[in-house]
DRENDO-1510 file (C-alpha; in Angstrom, 1 decimal, always signed):
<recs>
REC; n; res; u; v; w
REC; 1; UNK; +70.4; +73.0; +79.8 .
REC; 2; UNK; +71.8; +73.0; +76.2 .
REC; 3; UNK; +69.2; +76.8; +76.2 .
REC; 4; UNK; +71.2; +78.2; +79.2 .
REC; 5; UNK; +74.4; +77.4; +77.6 .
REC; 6; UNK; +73.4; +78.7; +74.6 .
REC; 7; UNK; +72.3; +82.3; +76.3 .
REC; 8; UNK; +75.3; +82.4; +78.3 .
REC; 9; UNK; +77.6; +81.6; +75.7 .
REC; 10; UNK; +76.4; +84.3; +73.8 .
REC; 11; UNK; +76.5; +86.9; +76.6 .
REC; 12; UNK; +80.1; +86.2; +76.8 .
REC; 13; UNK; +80.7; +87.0; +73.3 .
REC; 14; UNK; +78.7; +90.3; +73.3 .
REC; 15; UNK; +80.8; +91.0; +76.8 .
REC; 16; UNK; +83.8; +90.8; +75.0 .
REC; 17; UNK; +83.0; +92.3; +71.7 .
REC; 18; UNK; +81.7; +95.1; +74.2 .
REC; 19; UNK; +85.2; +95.4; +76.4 .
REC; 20; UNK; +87.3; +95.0; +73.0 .
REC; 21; UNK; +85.7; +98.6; +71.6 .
REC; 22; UNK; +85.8; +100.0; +75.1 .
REC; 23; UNK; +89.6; +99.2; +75.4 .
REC; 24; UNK; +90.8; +100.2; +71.6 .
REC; 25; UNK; +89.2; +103.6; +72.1 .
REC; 26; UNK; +90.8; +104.2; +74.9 .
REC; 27; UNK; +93.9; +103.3; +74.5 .
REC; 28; UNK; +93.6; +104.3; +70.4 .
REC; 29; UNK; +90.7; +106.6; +70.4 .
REC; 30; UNK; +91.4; +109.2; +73.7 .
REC; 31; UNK; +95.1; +109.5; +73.5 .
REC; 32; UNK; +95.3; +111.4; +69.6 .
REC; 33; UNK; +98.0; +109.9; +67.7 .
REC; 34; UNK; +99.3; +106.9; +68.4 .
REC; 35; UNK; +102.2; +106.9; +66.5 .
REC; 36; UNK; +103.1; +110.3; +68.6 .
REC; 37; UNK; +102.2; +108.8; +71.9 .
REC; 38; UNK; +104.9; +106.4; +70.8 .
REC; 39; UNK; +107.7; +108.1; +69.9 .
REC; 40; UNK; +107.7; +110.5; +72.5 .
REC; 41; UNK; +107.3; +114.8; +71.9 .
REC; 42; UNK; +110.9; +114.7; +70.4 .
REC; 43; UNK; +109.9; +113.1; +67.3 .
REC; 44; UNK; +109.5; +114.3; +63.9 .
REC; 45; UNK; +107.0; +114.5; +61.8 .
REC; 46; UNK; +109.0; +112.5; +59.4 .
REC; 47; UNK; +109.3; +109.7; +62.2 .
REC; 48; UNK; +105.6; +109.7; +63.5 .
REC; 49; UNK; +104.2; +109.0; +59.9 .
REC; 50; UNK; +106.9; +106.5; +58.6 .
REC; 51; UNK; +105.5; +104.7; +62.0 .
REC; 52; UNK; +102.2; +105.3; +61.4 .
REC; 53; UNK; +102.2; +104.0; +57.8 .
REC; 54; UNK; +104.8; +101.0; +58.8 .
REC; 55; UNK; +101.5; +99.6; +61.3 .
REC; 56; UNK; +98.8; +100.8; +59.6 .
REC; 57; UNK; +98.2; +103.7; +62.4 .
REC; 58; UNK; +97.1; +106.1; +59.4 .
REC; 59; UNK; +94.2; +103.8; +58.4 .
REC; 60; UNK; +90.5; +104.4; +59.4 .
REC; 61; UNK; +89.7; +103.7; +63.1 .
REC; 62; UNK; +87.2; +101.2; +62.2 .
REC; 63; UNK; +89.8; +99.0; +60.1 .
REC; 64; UNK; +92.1; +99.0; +62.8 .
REC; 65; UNK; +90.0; +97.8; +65.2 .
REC; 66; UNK; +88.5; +95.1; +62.8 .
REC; 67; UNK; +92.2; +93.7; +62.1 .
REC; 68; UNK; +93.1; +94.0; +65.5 .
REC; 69; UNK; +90.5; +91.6; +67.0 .
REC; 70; UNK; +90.7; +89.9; +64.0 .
REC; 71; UNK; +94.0; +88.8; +64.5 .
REC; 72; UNK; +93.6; +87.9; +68.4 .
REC; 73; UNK; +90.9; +85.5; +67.8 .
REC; 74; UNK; +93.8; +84.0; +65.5 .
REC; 75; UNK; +96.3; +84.3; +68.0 .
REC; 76; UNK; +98.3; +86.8; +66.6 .
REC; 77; UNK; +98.8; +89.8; +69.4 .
REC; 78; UNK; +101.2; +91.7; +67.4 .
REC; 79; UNK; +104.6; +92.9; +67.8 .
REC; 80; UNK; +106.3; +95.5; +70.0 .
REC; 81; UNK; +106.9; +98.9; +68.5 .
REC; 82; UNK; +110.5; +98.8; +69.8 .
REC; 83; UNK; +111.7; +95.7; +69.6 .
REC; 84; UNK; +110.2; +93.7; +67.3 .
REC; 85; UNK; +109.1; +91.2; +69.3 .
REC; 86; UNK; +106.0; +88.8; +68.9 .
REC; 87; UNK; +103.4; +90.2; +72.1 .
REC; 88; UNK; +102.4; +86.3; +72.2 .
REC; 89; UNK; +105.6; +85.0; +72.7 .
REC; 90; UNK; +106.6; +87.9; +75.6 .
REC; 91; UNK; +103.3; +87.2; +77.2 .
REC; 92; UNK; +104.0; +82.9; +77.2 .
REC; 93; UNK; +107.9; +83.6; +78.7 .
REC; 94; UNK; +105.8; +85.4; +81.5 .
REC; 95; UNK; +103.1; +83.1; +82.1 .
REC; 96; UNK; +105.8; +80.4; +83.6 .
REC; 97; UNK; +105.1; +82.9; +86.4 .
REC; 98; UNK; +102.3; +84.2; +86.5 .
REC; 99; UNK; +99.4; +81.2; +86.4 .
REC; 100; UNK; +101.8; +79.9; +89.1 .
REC; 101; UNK; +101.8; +82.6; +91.3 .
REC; 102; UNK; +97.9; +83.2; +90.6 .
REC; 103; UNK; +96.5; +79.5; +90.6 .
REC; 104; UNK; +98.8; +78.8; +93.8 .
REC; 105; UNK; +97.5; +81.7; +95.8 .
REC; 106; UNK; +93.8; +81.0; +94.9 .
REC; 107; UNK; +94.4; +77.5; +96.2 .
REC; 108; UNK; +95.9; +78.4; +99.0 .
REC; 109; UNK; +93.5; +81.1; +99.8 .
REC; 110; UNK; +90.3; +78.2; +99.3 .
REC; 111; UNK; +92.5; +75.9; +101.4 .
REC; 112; UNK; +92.5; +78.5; +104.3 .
REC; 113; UNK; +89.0; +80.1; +103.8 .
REC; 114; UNK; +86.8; +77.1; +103.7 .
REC; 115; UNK; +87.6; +75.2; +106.7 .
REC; 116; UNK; +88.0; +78.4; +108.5 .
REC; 117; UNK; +84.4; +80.2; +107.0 .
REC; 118; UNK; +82.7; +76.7; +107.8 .
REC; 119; UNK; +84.1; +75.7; +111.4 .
REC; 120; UNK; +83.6; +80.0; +112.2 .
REC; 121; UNK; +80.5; +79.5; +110.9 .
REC; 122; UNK; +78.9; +76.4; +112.9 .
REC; 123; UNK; +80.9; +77.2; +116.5 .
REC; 124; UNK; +80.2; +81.1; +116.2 .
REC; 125; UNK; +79.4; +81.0; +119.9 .
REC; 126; UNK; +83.2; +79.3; +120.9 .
REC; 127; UNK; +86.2; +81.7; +121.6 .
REC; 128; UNK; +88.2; +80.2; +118.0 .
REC; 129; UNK; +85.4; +81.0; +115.8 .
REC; 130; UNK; +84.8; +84.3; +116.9 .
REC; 131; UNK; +88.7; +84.6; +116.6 .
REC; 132; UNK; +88.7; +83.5; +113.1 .
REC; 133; UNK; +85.9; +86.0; +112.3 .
REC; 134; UNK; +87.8; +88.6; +114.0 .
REC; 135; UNK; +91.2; +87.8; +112.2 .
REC; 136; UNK; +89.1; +87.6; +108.6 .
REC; 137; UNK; +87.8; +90.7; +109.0 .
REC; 138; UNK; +91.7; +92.2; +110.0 .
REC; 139; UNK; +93.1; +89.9; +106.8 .
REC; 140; UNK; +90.7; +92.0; +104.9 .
REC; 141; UNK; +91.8; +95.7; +106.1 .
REC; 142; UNK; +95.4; +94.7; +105.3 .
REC; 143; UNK; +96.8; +95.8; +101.9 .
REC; 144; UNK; +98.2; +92.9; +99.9 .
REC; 145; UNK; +101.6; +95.1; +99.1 .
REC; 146; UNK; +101.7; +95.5; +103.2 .
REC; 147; UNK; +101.3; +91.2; +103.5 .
REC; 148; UNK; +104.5; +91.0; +101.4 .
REC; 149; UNK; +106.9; +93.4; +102.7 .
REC; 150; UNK; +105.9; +92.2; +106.0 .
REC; 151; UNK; +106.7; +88.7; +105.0 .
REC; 152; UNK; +109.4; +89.2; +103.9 .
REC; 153; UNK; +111.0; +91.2; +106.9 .
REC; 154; UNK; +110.1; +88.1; +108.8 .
REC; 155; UNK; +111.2; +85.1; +106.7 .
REC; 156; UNK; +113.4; +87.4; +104.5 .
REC; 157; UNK; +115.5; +89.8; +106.0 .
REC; 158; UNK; +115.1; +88.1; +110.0 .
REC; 159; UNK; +115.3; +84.4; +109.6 .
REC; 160; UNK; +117.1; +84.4; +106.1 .
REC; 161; UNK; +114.6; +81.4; +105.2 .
REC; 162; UNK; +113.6; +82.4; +101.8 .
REC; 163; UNK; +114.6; +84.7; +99.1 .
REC; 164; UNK; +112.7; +88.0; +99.5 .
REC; 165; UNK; +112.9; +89.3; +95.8 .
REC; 166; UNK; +114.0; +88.5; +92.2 .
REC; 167; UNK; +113.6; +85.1; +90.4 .
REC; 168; UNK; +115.6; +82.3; +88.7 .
REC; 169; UNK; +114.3; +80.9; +86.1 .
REC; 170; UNK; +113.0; +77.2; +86.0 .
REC; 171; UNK; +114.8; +75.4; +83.9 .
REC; 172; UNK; +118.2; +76.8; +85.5 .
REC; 173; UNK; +117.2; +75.9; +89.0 .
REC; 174; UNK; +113.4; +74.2; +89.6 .
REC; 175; UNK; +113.8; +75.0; +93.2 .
REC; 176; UNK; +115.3; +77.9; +93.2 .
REC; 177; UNK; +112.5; +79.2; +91.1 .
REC; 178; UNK; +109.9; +77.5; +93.4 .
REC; 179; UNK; +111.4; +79.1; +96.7 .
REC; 180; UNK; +110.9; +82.4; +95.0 .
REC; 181; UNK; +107.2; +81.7; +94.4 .
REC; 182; UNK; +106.5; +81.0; +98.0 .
REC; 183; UNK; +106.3; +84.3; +100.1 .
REC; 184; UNK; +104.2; +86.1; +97.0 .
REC; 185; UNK; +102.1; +83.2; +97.2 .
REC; 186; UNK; +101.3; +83.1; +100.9 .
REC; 187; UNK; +101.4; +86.8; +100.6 .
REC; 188; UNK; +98.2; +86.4; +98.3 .
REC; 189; UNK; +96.8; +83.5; +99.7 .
REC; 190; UNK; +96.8; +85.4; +102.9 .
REC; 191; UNK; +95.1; +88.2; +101.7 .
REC; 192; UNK; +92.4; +86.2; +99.6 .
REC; 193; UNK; +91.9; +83.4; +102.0 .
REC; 194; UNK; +90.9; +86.6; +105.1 .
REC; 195; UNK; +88.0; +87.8; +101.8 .
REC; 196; UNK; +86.8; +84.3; +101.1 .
REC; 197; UNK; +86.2; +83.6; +104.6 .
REC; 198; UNK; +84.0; +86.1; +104.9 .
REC; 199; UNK; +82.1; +84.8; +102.4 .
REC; 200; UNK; +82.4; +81.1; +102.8 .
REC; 201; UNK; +81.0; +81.9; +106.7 .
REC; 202; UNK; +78.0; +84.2; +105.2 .
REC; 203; UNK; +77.1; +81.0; +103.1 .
REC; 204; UNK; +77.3; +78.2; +105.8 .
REC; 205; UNK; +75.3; +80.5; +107.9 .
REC; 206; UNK; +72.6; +81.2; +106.0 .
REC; 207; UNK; +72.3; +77.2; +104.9 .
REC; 208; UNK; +72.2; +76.5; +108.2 .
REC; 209; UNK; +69.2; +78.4; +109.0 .
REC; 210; UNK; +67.1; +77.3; +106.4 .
REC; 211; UNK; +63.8; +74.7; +107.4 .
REC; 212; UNK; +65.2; +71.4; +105.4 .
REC; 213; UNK; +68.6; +71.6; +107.4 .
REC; 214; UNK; +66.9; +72.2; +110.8 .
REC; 215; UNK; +64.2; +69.1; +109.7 .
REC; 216; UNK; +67.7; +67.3; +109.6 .
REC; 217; UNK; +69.1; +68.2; +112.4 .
REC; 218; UNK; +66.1; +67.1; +114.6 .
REC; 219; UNK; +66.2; +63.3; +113.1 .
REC; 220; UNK; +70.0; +62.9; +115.2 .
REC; 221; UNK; +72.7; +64.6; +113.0 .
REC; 222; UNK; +75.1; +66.6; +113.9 .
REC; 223; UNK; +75.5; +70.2; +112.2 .
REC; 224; UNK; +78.4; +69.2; +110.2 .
REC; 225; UNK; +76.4; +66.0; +108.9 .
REC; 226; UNK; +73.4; +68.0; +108.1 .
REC; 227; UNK; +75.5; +70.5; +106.5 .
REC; 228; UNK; +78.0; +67.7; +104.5 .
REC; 229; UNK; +74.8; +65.7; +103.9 .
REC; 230; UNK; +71.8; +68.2; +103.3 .
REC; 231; UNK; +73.2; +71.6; +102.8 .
REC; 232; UNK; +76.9; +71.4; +100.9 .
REC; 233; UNK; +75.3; +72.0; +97.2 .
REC; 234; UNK; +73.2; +75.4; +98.8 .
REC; 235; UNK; +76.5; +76.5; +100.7 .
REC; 236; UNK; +78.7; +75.8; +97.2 .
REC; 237; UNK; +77.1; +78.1; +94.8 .
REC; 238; UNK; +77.2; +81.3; +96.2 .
REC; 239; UNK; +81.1; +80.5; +97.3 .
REC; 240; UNK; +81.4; +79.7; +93.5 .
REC; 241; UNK; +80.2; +82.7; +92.2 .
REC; 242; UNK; +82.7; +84.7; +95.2 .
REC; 243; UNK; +85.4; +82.8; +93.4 .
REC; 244; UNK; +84.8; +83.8; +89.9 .
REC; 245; UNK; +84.0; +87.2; +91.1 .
REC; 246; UNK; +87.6; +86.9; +93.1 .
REC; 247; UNK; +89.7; +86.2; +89.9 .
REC; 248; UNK; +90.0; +89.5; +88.7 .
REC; 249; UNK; +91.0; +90.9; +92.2 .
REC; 250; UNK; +93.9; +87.9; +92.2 .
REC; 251; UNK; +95.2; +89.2; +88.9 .
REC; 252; UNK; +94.9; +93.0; +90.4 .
REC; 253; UNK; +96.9; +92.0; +93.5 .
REC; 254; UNK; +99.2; +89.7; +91.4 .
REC; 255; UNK; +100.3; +93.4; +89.6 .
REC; 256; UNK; +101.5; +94.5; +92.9 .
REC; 257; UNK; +103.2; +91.4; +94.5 .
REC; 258; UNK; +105.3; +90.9; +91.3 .
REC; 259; UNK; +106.3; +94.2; +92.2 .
REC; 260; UNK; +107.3; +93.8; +95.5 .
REC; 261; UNK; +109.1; +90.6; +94.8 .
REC; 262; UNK; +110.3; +92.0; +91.5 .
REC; 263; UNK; +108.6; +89.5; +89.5 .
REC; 264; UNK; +109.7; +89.2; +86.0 .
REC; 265; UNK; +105.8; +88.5; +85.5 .
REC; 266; UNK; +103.0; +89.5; +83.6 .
REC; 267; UNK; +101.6; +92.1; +85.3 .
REC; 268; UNK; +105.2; +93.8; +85.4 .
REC; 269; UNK; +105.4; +93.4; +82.4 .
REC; 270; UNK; +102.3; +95.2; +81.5 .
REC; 271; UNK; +103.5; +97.9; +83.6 .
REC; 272; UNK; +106.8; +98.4; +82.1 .
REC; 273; UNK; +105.0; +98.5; +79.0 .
REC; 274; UNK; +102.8; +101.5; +79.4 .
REC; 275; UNK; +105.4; +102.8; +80.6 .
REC; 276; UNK; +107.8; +102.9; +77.3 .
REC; 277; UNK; +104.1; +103.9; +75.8 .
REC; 278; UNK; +103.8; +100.5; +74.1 .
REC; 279; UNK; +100.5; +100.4; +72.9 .
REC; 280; UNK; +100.1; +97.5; +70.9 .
REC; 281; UNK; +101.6; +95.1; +74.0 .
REC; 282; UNK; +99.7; +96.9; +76.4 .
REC; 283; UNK; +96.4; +96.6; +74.4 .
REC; 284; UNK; +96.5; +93.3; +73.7 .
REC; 285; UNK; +97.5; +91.8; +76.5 .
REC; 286; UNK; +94.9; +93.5; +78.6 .
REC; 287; UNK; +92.4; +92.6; +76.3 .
REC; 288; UNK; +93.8; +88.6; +76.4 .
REC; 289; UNK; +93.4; +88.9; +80.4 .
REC; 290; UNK; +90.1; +90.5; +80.4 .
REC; 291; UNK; +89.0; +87.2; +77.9 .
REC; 292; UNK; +90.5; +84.9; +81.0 .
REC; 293; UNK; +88.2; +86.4; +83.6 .
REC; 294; UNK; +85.3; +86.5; +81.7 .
REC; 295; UNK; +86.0; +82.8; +80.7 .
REC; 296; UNK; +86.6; +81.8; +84.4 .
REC; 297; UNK; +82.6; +83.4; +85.1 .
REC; 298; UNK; +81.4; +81.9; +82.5 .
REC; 299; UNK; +82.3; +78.9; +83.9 .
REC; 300; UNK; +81.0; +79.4; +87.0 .
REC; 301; UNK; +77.9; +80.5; +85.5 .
REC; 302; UNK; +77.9; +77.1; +83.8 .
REC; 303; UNK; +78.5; +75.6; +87.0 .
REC; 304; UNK; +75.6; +77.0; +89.1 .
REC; 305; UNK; +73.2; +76.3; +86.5 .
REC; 306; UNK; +74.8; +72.3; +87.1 .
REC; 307; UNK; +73.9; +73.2; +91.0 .
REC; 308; UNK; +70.8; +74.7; +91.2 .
REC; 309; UNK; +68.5; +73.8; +87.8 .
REC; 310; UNK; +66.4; +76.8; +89.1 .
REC; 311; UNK; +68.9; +78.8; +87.9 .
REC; 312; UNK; +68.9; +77.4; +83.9 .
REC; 313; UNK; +64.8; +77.5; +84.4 .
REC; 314; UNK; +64.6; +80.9; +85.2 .
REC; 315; UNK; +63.4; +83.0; +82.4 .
</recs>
């Protein structure tokens, strides 16, 4: 076990030594001078290289990239051309939206998907399963930006239940901040939950089929006691893997609900960023997100070497 960690630690660290050069080149490298790119087509010469020598922009590519990794492994994303401000502490006053938003909708979307996969999965041939097959399979077709506005003409605009856009922060009204939270995270949840079932249904399926579930079934138990019993760590590590693989989709649809809602969050932030052409916040940040998702499949890797020790064996 401690090998497999080991070799997957270290393919995490080449991954992101390999998506670091692949996003400073092309956010450094393709666009010419930065410094330009910054200040707009107006600017003089003058401007673009007191800029340039002010952040070190005139220095070999190779030294910029070297201190610029250098100081996010040390926490230190650097400051925002225009105003001055530390990236690190812009990207924390977002976060207070953002990892709720995201870890609420994958939650919700699990919640939904693995009841739903399993019961569509082992009563296939009653009416509800097939319904919930059908429905998956129409939650899938249906853009995320589409779930929210359509939410929100229903429990927004109709019924007046909820807030259908803009936010108030937490610490000047909890509740106020939580209500507007909801509809982006059902809207999410939604959308994620109609994928995973998909999935989660594939899985149960093919667990169900296999010899040692079927030599359970014929000593008395039922399918959901050979499945709970025999088959739940089979069924678990694909679903795992779906998840990881489902992170980086949640942060991609999280882009686009924050700006339906108009969510002071991350992602709109990121947004806003490129475009007032800030390349320092936009770097880094997409760089510090990219580190999440690899970090969430590498944990999953961890995990389904814990479930299957075929999986740490294999050479």
């Amino acid at each position: 076990m401690t090998l497999y960690i080991v070799r997957k630690l270290a393919f995490f660290l080449l991954a992101v030594f390999a998506a670091s050069i692949a996003i400073f080149l092309l956010i450094r490298g393709a666009g010419g001078n930065v410094a330009a790119i910054i200040l707009g087509k107006d600017a003089t010469a003058d401007a673009i290289n007191a800029l340039a020598q002010q952040y070190g922009l005139d220095r070999p590519m190779v030294v910029q990239y070297f201190d610029w990794i250098g100081n996010i492994f040390r926490g230190d994303l650097g400051r925002s051309f225009r105003t001055n401000e530390a990236v690190t502490d812009l990207v924390v006053s977002r976060l207070s939206i953002s990892i709720p938003l995201c870890v609420s909708g994958l939650l919700l979307g699990l919640l939904i998907a693995i009841p739903a996969g399993t019961y569509s999965a082992l009563n296939s041939d009653k009416p509800l399963g097939a319904l919930i097959t059908i429905l998956s399979q129409v939650g899938i077709a249906v853009p995320v930006f589409w779930a929210g506005i359509l939410l929100s003409l229903l429990f927004g605009v109709r019924l007046g239940w909820l807030p259908t856009g803009g936010w108030t922060n937490w610490s000047a009204d909890f509740w106020g901040a939580v209500r507007s939270l909801v509809l982006p995270i059902i809207s999410l949840g939604l959308i994620l939950g109609a994928s995973l079932t998909r999935y989660v249904r594939s899985a149960v399926l093919d667990v169900m089929n296999q010899d040692y579930v079927r030599t359970a079934r014929a000593t008395g138990m039922t399918r959901m006691e050979a499945l709970l019993q025999v088959g739940l760590r089979n069924a678990a590590l694909p679903i795992a893997t779906v998840v990881g693989l489902q992170i980086a989709e949640l942060i991609g649809g999280t882009v686009i609900i924050e700006t339906v809602f108009s969510l002071p969050g991350l992602s709109r932030m990121i947004l806003a960023n490129v475009a007032a052409r800030e390349v320092i916040v936009v770097q880094s940040t997409v760089m510090l997100i990219i580190i999440f998702v690899m970090f969430i499949n590498l944990i999953v890797d961890l995990l389904y070497g814990v479930l299957d020790p075929r999986v740490r064996l294999a050479r």
